[in-house]
C-alpha positions in Angstrom: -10.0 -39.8 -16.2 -7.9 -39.5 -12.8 -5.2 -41.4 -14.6 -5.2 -39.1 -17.8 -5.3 -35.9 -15.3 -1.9 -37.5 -13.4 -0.7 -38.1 -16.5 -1.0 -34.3 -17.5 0.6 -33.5 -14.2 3.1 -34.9 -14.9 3.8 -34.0 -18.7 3.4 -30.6 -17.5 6.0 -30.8 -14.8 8.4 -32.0 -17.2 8.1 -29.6 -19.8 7.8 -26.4 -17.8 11.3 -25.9 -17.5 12.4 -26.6 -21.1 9.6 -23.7 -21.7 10.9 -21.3 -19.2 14.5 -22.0 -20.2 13.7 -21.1 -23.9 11.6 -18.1 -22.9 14.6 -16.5 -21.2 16.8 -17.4 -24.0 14.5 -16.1 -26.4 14.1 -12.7 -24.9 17.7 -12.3 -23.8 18.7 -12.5 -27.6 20.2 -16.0 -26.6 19.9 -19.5 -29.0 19.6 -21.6 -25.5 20.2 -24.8 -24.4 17.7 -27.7 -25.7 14.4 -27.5 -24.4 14.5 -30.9 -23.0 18.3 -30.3 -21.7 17.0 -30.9 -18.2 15.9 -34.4 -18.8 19.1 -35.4 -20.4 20.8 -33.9 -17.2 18.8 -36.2 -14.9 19.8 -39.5 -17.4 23.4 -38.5 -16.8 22.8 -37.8 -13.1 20.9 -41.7 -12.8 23.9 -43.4 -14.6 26.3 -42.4 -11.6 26.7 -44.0 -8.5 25.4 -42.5 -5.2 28.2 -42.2 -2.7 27.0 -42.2 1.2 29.4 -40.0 4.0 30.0 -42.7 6.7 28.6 -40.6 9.0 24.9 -40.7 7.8 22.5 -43.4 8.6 19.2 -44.7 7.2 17.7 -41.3 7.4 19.8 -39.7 4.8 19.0 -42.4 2.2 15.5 -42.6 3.0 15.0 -38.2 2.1 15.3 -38.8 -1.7 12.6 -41.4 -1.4 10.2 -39.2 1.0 10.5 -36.3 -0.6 9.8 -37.4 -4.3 7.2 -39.6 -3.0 5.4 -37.0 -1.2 5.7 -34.4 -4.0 3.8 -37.3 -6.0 1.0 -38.1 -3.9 0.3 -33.9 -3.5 0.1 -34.2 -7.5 -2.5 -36.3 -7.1 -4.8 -34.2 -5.5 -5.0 -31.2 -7.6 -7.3 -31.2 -10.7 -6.1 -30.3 -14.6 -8.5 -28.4 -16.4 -12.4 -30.0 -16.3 -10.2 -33.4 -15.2 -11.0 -34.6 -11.6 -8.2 -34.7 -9.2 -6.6 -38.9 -8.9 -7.5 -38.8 -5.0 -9.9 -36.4 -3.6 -12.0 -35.9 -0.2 -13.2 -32.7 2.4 -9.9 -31.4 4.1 -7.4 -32.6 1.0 -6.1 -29.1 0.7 -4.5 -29.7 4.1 -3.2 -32.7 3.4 -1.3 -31.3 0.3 0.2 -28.7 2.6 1.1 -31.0 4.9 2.6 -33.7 2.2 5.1 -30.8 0.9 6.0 -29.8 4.6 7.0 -33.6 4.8 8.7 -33.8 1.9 11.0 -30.4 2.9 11.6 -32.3 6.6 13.0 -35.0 5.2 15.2 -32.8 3.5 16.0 -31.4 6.4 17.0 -34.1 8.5 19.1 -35.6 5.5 21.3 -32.5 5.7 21.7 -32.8 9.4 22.1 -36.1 9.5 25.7 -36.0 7.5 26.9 -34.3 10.5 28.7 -31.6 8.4 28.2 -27.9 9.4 27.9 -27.2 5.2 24.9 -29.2 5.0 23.8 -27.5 8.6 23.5 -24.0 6.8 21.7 -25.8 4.0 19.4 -27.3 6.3 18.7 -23.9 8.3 18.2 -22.2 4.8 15.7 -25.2 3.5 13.7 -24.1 7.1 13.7 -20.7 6.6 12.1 -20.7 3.1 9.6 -23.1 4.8 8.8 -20.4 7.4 8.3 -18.1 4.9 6.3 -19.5 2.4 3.9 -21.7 4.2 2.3 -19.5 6.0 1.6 -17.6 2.9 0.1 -20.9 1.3 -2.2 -21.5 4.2 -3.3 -18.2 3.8 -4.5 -18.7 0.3 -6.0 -22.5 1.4 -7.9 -20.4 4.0 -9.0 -17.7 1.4 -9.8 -20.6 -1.3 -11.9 -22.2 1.6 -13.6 -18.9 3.1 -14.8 -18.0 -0.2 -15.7 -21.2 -1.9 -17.0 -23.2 0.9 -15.3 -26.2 0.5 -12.1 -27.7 1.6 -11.2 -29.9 -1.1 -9.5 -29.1 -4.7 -11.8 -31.0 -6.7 -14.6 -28.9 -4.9 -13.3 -25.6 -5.3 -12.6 -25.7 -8.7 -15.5 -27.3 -9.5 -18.6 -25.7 -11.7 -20.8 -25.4 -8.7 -17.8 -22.8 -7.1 -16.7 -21.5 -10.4 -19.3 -18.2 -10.0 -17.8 -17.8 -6.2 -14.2 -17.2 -7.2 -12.3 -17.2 -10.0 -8.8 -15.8 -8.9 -7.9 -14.8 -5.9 -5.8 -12.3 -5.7 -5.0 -11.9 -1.3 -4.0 -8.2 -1.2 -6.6 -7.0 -3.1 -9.0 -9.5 -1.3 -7.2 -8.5 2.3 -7.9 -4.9 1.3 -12.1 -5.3 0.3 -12.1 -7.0 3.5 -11.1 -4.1 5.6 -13.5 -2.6 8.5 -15.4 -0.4 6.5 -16.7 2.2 9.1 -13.6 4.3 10.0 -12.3 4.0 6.2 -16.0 6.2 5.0 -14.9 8.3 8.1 -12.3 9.4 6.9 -13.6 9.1 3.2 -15.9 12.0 4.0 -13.6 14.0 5.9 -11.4 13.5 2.2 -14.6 14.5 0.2 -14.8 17.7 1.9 -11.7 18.5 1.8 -11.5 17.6 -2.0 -15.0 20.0 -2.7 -13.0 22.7 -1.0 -10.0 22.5 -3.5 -11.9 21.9 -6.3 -11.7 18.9 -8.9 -8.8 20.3 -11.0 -6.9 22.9 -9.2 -4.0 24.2 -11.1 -0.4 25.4 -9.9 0.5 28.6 -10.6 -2.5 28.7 -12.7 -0.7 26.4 -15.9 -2.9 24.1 -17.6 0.0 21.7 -17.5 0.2 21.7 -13.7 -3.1 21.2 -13.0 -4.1 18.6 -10.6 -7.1 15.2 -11.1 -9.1 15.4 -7.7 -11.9 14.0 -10.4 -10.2 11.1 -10.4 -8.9 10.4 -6.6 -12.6 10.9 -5.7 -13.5 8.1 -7.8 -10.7 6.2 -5.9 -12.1 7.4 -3.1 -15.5 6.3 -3.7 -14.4 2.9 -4.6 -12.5 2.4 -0.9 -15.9 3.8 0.8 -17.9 1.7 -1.3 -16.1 -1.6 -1.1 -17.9 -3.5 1.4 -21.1 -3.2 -0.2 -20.7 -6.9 -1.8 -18.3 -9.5 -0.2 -14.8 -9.0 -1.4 -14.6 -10.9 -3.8 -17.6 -9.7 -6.0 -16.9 -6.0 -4.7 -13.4 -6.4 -6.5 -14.9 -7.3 -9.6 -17.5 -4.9 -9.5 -15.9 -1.8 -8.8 -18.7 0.1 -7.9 -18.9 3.7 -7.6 -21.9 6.4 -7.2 -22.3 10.0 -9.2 -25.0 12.4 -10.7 -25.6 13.4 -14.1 -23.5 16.6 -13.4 -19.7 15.5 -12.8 -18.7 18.8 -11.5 -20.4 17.9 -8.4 -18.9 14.6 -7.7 -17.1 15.4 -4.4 -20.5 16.6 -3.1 -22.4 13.5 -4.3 -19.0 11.5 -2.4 -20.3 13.1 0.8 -24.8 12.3 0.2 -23.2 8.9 -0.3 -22.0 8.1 2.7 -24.4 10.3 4.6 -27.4 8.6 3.2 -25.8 4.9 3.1 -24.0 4.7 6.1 -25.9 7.7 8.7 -22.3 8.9 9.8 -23.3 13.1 9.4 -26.0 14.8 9.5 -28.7 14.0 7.0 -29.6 15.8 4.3 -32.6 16.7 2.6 -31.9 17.8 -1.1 -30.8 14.3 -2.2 -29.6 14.0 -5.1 -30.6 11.0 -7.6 -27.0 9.0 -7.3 -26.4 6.4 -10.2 -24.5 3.4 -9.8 -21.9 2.6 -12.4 -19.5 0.0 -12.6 -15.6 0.5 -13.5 -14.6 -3.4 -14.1 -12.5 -2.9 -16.7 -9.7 -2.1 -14.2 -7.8 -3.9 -11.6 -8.2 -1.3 -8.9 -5.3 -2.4 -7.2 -4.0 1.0 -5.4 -6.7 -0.2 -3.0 -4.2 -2.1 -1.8 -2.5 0.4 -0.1 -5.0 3.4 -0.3 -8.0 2.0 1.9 -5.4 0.6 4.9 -4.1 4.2 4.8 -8.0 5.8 5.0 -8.6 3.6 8.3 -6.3 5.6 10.2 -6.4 8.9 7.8 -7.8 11.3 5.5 -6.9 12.0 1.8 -3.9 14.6 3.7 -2.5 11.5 5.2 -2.8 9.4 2.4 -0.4 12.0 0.2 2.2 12.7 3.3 2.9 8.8 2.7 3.1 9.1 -0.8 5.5 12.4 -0.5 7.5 10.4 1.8 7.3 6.8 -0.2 8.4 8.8 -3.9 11.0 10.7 -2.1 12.6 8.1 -1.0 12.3 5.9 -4.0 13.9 9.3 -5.9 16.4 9.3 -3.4 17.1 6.0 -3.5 17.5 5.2 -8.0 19.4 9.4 -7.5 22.0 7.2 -5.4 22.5 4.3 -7.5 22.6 5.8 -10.3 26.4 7.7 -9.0 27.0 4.5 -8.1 26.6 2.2 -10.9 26.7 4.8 -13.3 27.9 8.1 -12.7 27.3 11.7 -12.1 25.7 12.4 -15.1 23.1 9.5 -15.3 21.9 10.7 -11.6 22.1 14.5 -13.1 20.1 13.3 -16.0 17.3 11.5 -14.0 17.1 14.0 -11.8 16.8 16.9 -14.3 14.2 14.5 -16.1 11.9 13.9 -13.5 11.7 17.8 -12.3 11.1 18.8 -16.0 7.7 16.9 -15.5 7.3 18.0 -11.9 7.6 14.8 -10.6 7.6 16.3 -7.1 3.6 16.8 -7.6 3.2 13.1 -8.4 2.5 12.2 -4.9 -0.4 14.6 -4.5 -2.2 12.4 -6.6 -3.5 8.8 -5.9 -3.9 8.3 -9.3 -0.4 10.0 -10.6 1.9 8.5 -7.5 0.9 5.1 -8.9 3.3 4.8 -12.3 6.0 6.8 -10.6 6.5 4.8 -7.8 6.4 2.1 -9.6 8.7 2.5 -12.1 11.2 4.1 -9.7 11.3 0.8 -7.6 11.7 -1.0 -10.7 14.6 1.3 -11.2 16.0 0.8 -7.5 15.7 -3.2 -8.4 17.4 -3.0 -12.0 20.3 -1.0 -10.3 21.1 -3.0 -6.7 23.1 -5.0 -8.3 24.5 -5.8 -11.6 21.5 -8.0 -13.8 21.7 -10.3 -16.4 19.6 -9.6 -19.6 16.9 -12.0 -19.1 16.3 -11.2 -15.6 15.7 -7.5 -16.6 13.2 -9.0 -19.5 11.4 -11.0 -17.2 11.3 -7.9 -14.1 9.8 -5.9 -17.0 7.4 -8.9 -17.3 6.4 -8.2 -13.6 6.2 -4.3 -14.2 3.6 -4.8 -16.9 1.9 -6.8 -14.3 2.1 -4.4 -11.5 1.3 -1.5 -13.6 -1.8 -3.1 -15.5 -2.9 -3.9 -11.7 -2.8 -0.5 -9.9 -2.9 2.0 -12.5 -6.0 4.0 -14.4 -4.1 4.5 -18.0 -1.9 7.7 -16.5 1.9 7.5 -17.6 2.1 3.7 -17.9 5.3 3.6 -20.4 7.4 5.1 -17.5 7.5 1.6 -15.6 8.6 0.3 -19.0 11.3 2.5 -19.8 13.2 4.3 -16.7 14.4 1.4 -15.5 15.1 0.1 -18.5 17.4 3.1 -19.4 18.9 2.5 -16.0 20.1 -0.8 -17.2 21.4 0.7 -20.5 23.4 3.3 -18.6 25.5 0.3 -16.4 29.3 0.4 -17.8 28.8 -2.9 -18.4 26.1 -2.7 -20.9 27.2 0.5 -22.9 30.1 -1.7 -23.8 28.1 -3.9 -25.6 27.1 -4.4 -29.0 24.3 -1.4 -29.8 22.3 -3.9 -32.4 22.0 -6.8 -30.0 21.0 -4.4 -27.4 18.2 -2.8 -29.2 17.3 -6.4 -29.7 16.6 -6.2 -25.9 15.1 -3.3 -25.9 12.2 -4.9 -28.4 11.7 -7.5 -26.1 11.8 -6.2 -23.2 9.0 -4.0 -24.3 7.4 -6.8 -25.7 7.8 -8.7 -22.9 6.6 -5.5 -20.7 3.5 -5.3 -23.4 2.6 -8.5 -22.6 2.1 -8.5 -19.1 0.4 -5.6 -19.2 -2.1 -6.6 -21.7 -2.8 -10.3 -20.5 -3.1 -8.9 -16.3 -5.6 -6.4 -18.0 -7.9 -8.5 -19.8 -7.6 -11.4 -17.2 -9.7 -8.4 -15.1 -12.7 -8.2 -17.8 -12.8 -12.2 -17.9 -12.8 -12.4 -14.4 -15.3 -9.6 -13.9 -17.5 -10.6 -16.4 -17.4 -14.8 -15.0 -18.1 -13.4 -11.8 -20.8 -10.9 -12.0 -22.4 -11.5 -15.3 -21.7 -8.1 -17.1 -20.1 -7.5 -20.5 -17.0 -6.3 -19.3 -15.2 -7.4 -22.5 -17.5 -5.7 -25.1 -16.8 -2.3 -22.3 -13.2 -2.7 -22.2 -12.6 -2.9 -26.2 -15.3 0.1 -26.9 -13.0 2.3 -24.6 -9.5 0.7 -26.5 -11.1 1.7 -29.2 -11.8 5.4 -27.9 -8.8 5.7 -26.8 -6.6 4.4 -30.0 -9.6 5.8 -32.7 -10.4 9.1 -33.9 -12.9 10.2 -31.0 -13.2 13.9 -30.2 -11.8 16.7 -28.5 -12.9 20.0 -28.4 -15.7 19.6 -30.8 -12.8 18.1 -33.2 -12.7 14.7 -34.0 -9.4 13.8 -33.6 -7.8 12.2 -37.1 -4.2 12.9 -37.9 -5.0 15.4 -40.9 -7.0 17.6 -37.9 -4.8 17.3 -35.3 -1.9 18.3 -38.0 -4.3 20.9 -38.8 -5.1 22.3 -35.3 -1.3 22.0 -34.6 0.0 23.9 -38.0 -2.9 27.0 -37.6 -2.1 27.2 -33.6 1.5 27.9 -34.5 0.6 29.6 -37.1 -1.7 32.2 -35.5 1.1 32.9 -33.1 3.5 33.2 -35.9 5.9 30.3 -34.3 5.3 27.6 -37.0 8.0 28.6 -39.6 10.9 29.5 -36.5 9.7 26.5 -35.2 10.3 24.5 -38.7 14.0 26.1 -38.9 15.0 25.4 -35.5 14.3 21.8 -36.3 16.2 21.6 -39.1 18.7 24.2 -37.4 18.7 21.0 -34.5 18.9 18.4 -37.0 22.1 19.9 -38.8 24.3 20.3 -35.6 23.5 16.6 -34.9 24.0 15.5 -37.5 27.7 17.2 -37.4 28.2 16.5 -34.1 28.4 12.4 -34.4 31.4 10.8 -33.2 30.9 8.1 -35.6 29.1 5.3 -36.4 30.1 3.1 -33.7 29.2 5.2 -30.9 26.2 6.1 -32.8 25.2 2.2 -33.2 26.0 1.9 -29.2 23.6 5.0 -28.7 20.6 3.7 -30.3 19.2 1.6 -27.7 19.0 4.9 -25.2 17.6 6.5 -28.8 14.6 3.7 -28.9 13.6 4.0 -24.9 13.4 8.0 -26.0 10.8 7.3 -28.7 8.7 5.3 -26.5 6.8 8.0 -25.6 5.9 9.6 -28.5 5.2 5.7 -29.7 2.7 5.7 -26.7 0.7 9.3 -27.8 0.6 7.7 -31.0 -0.7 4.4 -30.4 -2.9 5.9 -27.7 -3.5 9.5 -29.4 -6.9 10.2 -28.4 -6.6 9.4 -24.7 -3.2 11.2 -25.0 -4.6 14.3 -26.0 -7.9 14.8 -24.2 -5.4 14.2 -21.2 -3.1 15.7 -22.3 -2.5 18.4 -18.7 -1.4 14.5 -16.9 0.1 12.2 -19.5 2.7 14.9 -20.8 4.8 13.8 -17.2 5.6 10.5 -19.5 7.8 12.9 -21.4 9.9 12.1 -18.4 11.3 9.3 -20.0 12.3 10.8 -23.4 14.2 13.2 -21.7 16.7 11.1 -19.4 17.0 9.2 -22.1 17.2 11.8 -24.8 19.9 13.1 -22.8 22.3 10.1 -22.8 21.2 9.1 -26.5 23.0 13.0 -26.7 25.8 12.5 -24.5 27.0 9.0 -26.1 27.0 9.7 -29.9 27.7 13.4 -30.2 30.7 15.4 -29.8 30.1 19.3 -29.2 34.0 19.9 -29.5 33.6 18.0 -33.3 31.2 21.1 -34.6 33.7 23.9 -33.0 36.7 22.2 -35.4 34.5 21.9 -38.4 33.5 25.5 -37.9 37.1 26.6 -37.2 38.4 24.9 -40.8 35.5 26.8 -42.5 
C-alpha cells in the first residue's frame, strides 16, 4: 500500500503540469502545447551532456543529486487519499520542512559555488523565496499540529483527526483566535451605536439609498461570538444570537454580551435569545473586521473602509489614464457614483464586493496581462468573493476588472469573436471558483459539526433562483411582468417608456460605425449584460433586495458606456438626417 501511495505521488507530479498547461490554453482560447510536452522536454534535456565551469568543485555536481533526492524522500511522507504515507513517525512534518530546506541549500551553494556574480543573484533570490515562504509553511505545520494533536502526516489526516479539522484556512483561523474580551467591548459600544441609527436608515430619505445595519449586526454578532467554540468549530459554525422580533436585533446584540460575558450592567427583562447557525457562508470579512474591533468600534471599522475604497478608487481612476485613457477613467468614475459607490464603505457587508473587485482592477491594470493570467486572476476573484461576501453585488468582482482588461489598447485591437470567447471563460472560470469555494464551506461545516449544511444551502439556492415571494406576491415572471406593466401603467409612464425604447433602439441602430467596430464592441456589450444575467438567474433574491443589489448596475454602466463609445458614431445620425 505505501508503494501504490508513492506510486500515485508520483503519477500525480507528472501530470499536474500537462493539466495546468492545457487549463490555461483552454481558457485563453489557445489549442496548447501537448499535455505531456514537459516530459518530452526533460528526454531531450537527458540526451545532452552536462558541461561543468572549471571553477566549481564537487559541491556544484552534487546539488542536482541532493535536491531531487530530498524532494523524494519528502514525497514519501505525505499520504494520497485513505493510502498511508511510505515512511511515517511523531515529528515527520518537521522533517519534510526541513528535507525541502535542504534541498533549496544545496541549490544555493551550487550557484555560489561557480563563482559568477549571475549565479550570485540567483542564489540570493532562491534565499529570499525561502525566507518568505517557510515561515509561512511552519505556520500551517504549527496550526495542523495545534488542532489535530499530532505531529505526523499519517496522523493528521487520519480518521481519528478527520472530525478536528478538515481545512485550515490560517487567516480565518488567526482571526477566531483573537482575544475575545476587548473585541465584545467594542462590539457593544457598535450595538449601541447601531440601535441609535436604526437597522435601515435611508439617505435623503430614497429607498435606494438606504443603508443594511440588519446585516453588519449580524457581522457583528458573529466577531463577538467567535470564541465560544475553538476556532476551528467556531468557523464552521457561525453562530449568532436573535429573538423572534428582528427589528430588535441590535438590542438583543447588546443582552448578549451583557448576559454572556458581564461587561455592562445587567439587565433584568431578558429576552429569550435563539441560537442559529449561518454555515452556509464563509464568513471571511472576519478576517479583517474582528482585528479592527480589538482596537475600535463599528466608527472605526468604516473610517478604514472609507480610507481602504478610496484609495483602491483612486488607485484603478489612475491607471485607468494610464493604460487606457481619459475616457475609461471618466467612465468608471461616472459608473461607480451612479450607484453611490462612495456609501459602500459604510457598510461591512457592501465594502466587501467593492473592494474587491476594485483591487482586482488595480491588479488586471499594473501592468500589461496575458489572457490566461486574467482567466485564472478571475479564478482567484471567485474565490475571494465566495469567501468574504454575504450574496451582495458579487458579479462586480467578475466584471470591472474584466472590462478594465477589454479597455487596454492592446486588446481592443483584437479580434471581437475571440475576445468574447474570453469573456465566456473567464466568467466560467470566475463561476467556478465561486461555486466550488462556496460549497467546499457546507462540506466542511457539515464534516465538522454534524449539521445538514448541504440540504440548508440548496433550500436557500433554491429561494433565491425560484419563484418565492415578495410583497405578498409570489414572484414568477408573468407577476413580476405584471407588477412591472400596471406600476407604469398607473403612473401613465409605460407607453413613453415603450417609445423611448424603441426611440433608443432606432438611433443605435443608425449610429453604427459598421460591423467591424461593432464585432470589436461586443465583448464590452457581454460584461454589460452580466448584470441583468445575474437579476435573472438570481431574481428572487434580486428583487426582495433590491434597495442593495441595484449598486451591481455599476458594471453595466462603465461598460455600457464603452460598448457605446466603440461601435457608434453620433456624427453618422447628423449626416443621415442632413440628406433626409
Amino acid at each position: 500500500m505505501a508503494a501504490l501511495n508513492t506510486l500515485l505521488f508520483l503519477l500525480a507530479a507528472l501530470a499536474i503540469p500537462g493539466l495546468i498547461n492545457r487549463t490555461r490554453a483552454l481558457l485563453a482560447g489557445r489549442k496548447g502545447i501537448r499535455f505531456a510536452q514537459h516530459l518530452y522536454d526533460v528526454r531531450l534535456l537527458l540526451r545532452k551532456g552536462a558541461v561543468y565551469s572549471p571553477t566549481t568543485t564537487a559541491v556544484f555536481r552534487a546539488a542536482p543529486s541532493v535536491t531531487l533526492g530530498t524532494a523524494l524522500v519528502a514525497a514519501l511522507f505525505v499520504p494520497v487519499g485513505d493510502l498511508p504515507s511510505a515512511l511515517s513517525f511523531e515529528g515527520d512534518l518537521i522533517a519534510f520542512a526541513y528535507l525541502l530546506a535542504l534541498g533549496r541549500v544545496a541549490l544555493i551553494l551550487a550557484a555560489m559555488d561557480t563563482g559568477s556574480s549571475f549565479e550570485g543573484m540567483g542564489a540570493s533570490r532562491e534565499a529570499l523565496y525561502g525566507a518568505l515562504v517557510e515561515p509561512a509553511l511552519m505556520l500551517v505545520f504549527g496550526t495542523l499540529a495545534l488542532l489535530s494533536g499530532y505531529t505526523s502526516f499519517d496522523a493528521i489526516f487520519s480518521g481519528d483527526a478527520v472530525n478536528g479539522m478538515q481545512l485550515v484556512v490560517v487567516l480565518l483561523l488567526a482571526a477566531y483566535a483573537l482575544p475575545g474580551e476587548p473585541v465584545r467591548d467594542h462590539v457593544y459600544d457598535s450595538a449601541v451605536k447601531i440601535a441609535g441609527e436604526g437597522l435601515y436608515p435611508e439617505y435623503l430619505n430614497f429607498k435606494l439609498f438606504q443603508m443594511d445595519n440588519y446585516t453588519d449586526t449580524i457581522m457583528l454578532t458573529e466577531a463577538a461570538s467567535a470564541d465560544e467554540a475553538p476556532p476551528l468549530t467556531a468557523m464552521m459554525t457561525n453562530t449568532a444570537y436573535n429573538v423572534d422580533n428582528f427589528e430588535t436585533l441590535a438590542d438583543d446584540l447588546q443582552w448578549y454580551i451583557e448576559r454572556d460575558w458581564a461587561t455592562g450592567a445587567q439587565r433584568t427583562d431578558a429576552p429569550a435569545l435563539v441560537p442559529f447557525s449561518y454555515a452556509r457562508y464563509w464568513h471571511g470579512y472576519l478576517i479583517w473586521l474582528r482585528p479592527l474591533l480589538l482596537v475600535t468600534d463599528i466608527t472605526g471599522v468604516r473610517v478604514v473602509q472609507y480610507l481602504v475604497l478610496a484609495a483602491l478608487f483612486a488607485a484603478v481612476a489612475v491607471l485607468l489614464r494610464r493604460r487606457c485613457g481619459l475616457r475609461a477613467a471618466v467612465w468608471f468614475a461616472v459608473s461607480q457614483l451612479l450607484v453611490t459607490a462612495f456609501w459602500a464603505p459604510h457598510q461591512v457587508q457592501f465594502f466587501t464586493c467593492f473592494a474587491v473587485a476594485y483591487a482586482g482592477c488595480v491588479w488586471v491594470l499594473a501592468k500589461p496581462r496575458r489572457s490566461d493570467d486574467v482567466c485564472l486572476a478571475l479564478l482567484v476573484l471567485g474565490v475571494v468573493t465566495s469567501f468574504c461576501d454575504l450574496l451582495v453585488t458579487p458579479v462586480l468582482t467578475l466584471g470591472l476588472p474584466l472590462v478594465c482588461w477589454l479597455l487596454e489598447p492592446q486588446q481592443r485591437l483584437r479580434a471581437g469573436t475571440r475576445q468574447c470567447g474570453i469573456v465566456v471563460g473567464g466568467s466560467l472560470t470566475w463561476g467556478v471558483g465561486y461555486l466550488l469555494c462556496w460549497a467546499s464551506k457546507w462540506v466542511l461545516a457539515g464534516l465538522v459539526t454534524g449539521q445538514n449544511v448541504i440540504a440548508d444551502a440548496l433550500h436557500q439556492v433554491g429561494v433565491r433562483t425560484a419563484a418565492d415571494s415578495w410583497h405578498g406576491m409570489e414572484l414568477t415572471w408573468r407577476n413580476i411582468l405584471h407588477f412591472v406593466y400596471t406600476t407604469l401603467a398607473g403612473k401613465h409612464l409605460f407607453w413613453p417608456l415603450v417609445l423611448a425604447v424603441v426611440l433608443l433602439l432606432a438611433l443605435f441602430a443608425a449610429s453604427i460605425r459598421d460591423r467591424q467596430q461593432l464585432a470589436r464592441a461586443l465583448p464590452l456589450g457581454l460584461c454589460a449584460l452580466m448584470t441583468p444575467a445575474w437579476f435573472i438567474v438570481l431574481r428572487t433574491h434580486s428583487i426582495q433586495h433590491g434597495w442593495f443589489t441595484w449598486r451591481a448596475l455599476g458594471l453595466t454602466v462603465f461598460a455600457g458606456l464603452a460598448f457605446l463609445y466603440y461601435c457608434c458614431d453620433v456624427r453618422k445620425i447628423a449626416k443621415r438626417l442632413k440628406r433626409t
